[in-house]
C-alpha positions as CSV (number, residue, x, y, z in Angstrom):
1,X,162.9,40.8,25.5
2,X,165.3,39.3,27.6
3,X,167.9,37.0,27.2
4,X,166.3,34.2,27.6
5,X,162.8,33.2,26.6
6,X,162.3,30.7,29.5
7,X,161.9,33.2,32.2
8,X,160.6,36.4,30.5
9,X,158.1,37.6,31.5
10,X,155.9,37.3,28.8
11,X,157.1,34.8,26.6
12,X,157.7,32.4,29.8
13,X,154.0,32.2,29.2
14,X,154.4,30.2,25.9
15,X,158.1,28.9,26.3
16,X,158.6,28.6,29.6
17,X,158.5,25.3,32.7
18,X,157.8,26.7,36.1
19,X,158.1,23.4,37.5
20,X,161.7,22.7,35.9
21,X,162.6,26.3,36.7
22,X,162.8,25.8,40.2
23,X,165.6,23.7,39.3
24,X,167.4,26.6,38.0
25,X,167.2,29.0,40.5
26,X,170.3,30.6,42.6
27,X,168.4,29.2,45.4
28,X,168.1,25.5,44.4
29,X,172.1,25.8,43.2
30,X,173.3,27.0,46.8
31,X,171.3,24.4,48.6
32,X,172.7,21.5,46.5
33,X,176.5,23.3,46.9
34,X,175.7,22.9,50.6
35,X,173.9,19.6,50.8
36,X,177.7,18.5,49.1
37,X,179.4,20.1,51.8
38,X,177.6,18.7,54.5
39,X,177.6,15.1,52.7
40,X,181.3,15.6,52.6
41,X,182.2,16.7,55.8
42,X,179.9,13.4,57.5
43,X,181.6,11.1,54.4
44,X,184.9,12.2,56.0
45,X,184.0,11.6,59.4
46,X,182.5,8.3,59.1
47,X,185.7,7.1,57.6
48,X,187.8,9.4,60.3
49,X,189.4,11.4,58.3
50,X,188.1,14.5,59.9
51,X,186.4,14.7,63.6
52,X,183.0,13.8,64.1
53,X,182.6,17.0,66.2
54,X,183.5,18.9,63.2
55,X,181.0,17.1,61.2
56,X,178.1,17.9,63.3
57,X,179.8,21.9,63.3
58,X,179.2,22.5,59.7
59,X,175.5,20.0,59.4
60,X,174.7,22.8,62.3
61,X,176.1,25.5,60.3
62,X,174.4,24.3,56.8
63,X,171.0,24.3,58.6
64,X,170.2,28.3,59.6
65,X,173.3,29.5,56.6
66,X,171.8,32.3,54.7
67,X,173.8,33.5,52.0
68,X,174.6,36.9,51.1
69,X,174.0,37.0,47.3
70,X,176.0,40.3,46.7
71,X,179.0,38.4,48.1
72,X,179.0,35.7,46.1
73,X,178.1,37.9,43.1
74,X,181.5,39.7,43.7
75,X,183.2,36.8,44.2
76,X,182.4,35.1,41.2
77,X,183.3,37.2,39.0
78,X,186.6,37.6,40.7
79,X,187.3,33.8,40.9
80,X,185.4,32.5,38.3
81,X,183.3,29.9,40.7
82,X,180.9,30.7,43.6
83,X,183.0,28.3,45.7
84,X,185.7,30.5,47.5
85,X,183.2,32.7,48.4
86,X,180.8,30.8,49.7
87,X,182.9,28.9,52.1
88,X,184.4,31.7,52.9
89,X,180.9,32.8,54.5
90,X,179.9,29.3,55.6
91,X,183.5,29.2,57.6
92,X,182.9,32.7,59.4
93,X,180.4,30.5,61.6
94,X,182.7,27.7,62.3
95,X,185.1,27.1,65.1
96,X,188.7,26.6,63.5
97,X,188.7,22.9,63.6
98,X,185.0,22.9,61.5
99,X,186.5,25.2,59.5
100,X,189.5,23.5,58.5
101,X,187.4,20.6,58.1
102,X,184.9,22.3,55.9
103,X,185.4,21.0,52.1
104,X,188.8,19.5,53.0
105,X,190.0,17.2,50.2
106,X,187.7,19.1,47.5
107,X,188.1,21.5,44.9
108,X,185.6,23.7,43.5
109,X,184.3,21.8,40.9
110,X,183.8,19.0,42.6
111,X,181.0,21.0,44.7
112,X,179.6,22.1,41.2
113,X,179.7,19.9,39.4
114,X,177.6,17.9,41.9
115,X,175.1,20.4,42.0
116,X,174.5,20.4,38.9
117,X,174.0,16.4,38.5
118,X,171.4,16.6,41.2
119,X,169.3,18.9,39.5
120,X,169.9,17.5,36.0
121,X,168.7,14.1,37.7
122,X,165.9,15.6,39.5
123,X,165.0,17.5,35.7
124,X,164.9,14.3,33.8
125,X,162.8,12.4,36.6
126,X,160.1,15.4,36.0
127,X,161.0,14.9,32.2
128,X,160.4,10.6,31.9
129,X,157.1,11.3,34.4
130,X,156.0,13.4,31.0
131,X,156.8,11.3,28.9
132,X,155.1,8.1,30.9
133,X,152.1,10.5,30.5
134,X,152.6,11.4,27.1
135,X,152.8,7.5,26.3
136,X,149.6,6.5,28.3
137,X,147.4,9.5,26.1
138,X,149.2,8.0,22.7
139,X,148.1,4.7,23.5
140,X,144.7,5.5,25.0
141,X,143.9,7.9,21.7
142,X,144.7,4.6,19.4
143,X,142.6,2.4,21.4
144,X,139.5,5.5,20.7
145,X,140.5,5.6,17.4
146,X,140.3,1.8,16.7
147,X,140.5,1.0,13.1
148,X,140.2,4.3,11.2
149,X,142.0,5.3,8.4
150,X,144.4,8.4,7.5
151,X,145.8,9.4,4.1
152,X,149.8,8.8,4.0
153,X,151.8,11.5,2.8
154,X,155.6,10.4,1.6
155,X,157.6,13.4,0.4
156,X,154.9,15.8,1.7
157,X,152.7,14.5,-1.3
158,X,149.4,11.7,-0.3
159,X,150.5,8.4,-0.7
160,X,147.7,5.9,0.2
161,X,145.7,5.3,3.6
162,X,146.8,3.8,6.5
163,X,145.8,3.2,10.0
164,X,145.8,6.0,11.8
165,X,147.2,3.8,15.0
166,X,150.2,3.8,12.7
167,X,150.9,7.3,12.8
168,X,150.5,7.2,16.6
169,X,153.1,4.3,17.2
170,X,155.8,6.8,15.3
171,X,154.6,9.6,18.0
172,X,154.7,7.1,20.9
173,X,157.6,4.6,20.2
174,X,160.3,7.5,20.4
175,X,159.4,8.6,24.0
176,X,159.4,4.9,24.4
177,X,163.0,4.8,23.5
178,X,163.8,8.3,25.3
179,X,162.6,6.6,28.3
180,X,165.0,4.1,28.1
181,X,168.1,6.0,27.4
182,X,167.8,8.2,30.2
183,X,168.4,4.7,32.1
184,X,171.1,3.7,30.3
185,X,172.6,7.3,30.2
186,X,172.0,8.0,33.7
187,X,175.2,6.4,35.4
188,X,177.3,8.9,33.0
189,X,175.2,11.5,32.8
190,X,174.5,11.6,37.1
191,X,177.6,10.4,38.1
192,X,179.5,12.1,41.4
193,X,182.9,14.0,40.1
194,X,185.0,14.0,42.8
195,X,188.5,14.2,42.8
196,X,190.1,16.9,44.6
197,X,192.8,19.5,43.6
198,X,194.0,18.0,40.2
199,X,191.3,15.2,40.0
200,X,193.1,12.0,41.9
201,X,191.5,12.1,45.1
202,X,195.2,12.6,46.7
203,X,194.3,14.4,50.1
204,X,192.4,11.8,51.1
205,X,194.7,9.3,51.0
206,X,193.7,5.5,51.0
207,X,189.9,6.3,52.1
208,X,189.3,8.3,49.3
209,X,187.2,5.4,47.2
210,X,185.2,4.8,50.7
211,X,184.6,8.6,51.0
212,X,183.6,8.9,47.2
213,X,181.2,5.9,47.2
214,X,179.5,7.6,50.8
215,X,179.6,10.8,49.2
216,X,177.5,9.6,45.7
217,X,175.1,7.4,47.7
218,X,174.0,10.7,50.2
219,X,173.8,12.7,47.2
220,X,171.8,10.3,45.0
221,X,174.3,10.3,42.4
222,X,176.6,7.2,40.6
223,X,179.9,6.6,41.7
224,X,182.6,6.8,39.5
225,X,186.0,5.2,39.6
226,X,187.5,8.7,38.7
227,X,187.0,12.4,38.8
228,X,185.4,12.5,35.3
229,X,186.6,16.6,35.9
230,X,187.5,16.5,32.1
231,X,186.3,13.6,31.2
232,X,182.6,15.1,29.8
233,X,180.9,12.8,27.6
234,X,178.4,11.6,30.4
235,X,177.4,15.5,30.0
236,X,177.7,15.1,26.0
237,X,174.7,12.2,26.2
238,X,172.8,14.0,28.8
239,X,173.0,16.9,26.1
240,X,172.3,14.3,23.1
241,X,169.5,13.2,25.3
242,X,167.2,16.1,25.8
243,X,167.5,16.9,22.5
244,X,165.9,13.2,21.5
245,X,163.2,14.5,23.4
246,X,162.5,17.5,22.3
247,X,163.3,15.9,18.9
248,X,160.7,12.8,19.4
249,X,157.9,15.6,20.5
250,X,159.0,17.9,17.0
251,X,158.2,15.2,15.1
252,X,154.6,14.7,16.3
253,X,154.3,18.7,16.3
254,X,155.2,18.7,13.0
255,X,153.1,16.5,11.9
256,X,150.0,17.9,13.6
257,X,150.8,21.8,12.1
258,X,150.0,19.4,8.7
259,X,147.4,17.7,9.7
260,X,145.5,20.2,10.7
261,X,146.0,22.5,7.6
262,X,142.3,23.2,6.2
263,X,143.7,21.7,2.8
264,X,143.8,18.2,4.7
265,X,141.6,18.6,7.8
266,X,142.8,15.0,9.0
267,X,143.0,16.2,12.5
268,X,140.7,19.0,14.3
269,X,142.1,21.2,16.5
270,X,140.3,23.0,19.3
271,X,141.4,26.3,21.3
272,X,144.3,27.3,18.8
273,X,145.7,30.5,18.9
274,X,143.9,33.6,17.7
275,X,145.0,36.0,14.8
276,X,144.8,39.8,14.7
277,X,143.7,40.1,11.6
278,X,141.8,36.8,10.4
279,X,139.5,36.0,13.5
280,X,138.6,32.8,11.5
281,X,141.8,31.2,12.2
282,X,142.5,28.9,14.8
283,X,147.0,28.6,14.6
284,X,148.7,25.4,15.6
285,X,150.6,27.1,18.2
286,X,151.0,24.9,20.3
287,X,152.5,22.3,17.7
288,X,154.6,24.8,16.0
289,X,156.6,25.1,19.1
290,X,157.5,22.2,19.8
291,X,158.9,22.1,16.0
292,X,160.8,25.0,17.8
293,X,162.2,23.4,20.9
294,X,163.3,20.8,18.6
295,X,165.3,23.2,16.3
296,X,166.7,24.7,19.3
297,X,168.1,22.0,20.9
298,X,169.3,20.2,18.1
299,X,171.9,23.5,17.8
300,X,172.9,23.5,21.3
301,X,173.8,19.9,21.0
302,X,177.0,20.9,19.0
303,X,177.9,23.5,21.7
304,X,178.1,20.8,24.1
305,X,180.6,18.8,22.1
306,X,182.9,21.6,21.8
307,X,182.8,21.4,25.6
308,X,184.2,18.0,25.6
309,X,187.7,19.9,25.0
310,X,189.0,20.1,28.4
311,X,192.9,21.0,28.2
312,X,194.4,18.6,30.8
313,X,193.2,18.0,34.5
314,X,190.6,20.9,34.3
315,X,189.2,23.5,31.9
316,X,187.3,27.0,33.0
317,X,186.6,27.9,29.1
318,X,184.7,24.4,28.5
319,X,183.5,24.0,31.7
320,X,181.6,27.3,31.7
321,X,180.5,26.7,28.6
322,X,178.3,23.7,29.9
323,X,176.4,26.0,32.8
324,X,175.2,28.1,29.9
325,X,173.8,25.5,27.7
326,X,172.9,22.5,29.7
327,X,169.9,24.5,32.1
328,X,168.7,26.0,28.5
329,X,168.5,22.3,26.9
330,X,166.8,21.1,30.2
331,X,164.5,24.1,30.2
332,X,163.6,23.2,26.2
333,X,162.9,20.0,27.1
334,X,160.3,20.8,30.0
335,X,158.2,23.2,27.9
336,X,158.3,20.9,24.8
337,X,156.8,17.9,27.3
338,X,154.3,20.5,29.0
339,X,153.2,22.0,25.5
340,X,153.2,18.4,24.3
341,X,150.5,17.4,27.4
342,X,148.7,20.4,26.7
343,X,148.5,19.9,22.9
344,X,146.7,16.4,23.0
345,X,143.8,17.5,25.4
346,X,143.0,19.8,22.1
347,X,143.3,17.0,19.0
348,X,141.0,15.2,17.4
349,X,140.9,12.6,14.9
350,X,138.4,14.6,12.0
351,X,135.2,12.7,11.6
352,X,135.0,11.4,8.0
């Protein structure tokens, strides 16, 4: 087993995203840390703060840069970010000028922490497509079902019937409202922090606001009035977010693992997962993981919060502490919407 279950390769097959994986690859990080540098670099010139000349240097440089991997490795773990080494490569192809150009104004986490909004923003586009999805089956299932009947359970005991359309809505109306957040979340959760050596944009003088709106509006991100470098509760309600999601699709998992149970038999499931000793059984897997994903999120949510501590202008302890959960949470999220998909091609409301 490795260490994580979203890339292993055997228990990727139930747990893991490919699609949202490809956000989380060394490859899709470097191109974003570059498509900030060369965003940068034209921001800067269009306000002439550094020369066009030099501008068009490093978008030439950006275009045919291939990293060497071992390098940046090394230098990681020496620094503690992939930055100093990575320009230090991108700046062995650059005239002096371009290379005193490159990055000027920025620090480290500026470059980071940009990459990482893009993808997050890219990861929860993918994610609300799912859940549009998700939404559209919900409502289309209710409209098949029409006016048939299930038996309420309250405090896992049978209560008395009610439409089954019922017990759809409280599937449905949380992605609903998932949906929704991730708009209202988005200007905190995808905003561009910028703000130089100690966060107050002080090398670029009076065009830094200019500079930071061009910056956010190449990169697809918000602008911010500020840095944000230790302000982190946009990535707190980012955080808070996928775990509503994977929480919202729980809920409907859990329900299905009882609904299904041969005591009850209010749902039928086809294609469930196979036993090694009972081949009569037929296992909510399917469902039962995306109880999981839930239960796993909902634990990294508290992680997050601790990284809200960051000691003055900038914090390496907190900071890291967001790279390791964040891509986890993002990649719980994916496979509890792909399960989720996958699951309602198989249910069935039971014939009376």
């Amino acid at each position: 087993m490795t260490a994580s279950v979203f890339d292993h390769p055997v228990l990727s097959g139930l747990l893991g995203d490919v699609e949202l994986s490809s956000y989380f690859t060394a490859a899709a990080d470097i191109e974003a840390l570059i498509a900030f540098e060369t965003a940068l670099a034209e921001a800067e010139a269009a306000e002439g703060i550094i020369p066009a000349a030099a501008a068009a240097a490093i978008r030439d440089r950006t275009r045919d840069f291939t990293p060497d991997i071992d390098d940046l490795r090394a230098g990681t773990a020496r620094d503690g970010v992939v930055m100093p080494a990575l320009l230090r490569q991108l700046r062995q192809g650059l005239d002096p000028a371009a290379a005193d150009a490159l990055h000027h104004g920025a620090t480290s986490q500026d470059a980071i922490d940009a990459s990482m909004a893009m993808r997050l923003m890219g990861v929860s586009l993918v994610l609300d497509r799912r859940l549009a999805r998700l939404g559209d089956r919900l409502a289309q299932w209710g409209i098949e079902a029409g006016d048939a009947d299930v038996m309420a359970h309250t405090r896992m005991q049978a209560a008395r019937p009610t439409r089954f359309g019922r017990k759809l809505s409280s599937w449905a109306d949380p992605l609903v409202r998932c949906r929704l957040r991730r708009e209202a979340i988005a200007p905190q959760a995808f905003a561009l922090r910028f703000g130089g050596a100690v966060g107050d944009r002080a090398e670029l003088g009076e065009r830094a606001d200019a500079v930071a709106e061009r910056l956010a509006a190449a990169l697809g991100l918000f602008p911010a009035p500020g840095s944000l470098h230790s302000e982190r509760d946009g990535i707190a309600e980012l955080g808070h977010w996928l775990s509503l999601v994977t929480g919202a699709l729980g809920k409907l998992g859990q329900d299905v693992v009882l609904s299904v149970q041969t005591e009850v038999g209010e749902l039928r499931l086809e294609g469930g997962g196979s036993s090694s000793a009972m081949a009569h059984k037929q296992n909510p897997v399917a469902a039962e993981m995306l109880v999981t994903l839930a239960r796993f999120n909902a634990t990294l949510v508290s992680g997050l919060h601790q990284a809200l501590v960051h000691e003055n202008e900038r914090s390496g302890a907190a900071w890291t502490l967001e790279w390791m959960l964040l891509p986890q949470m993002a990649m719980a999220a994916g496979a509890a919407t792909r399960i989720a998909e996958e699951l309602l091609e198989t249910l069935s409301l039971a014939k009376p």
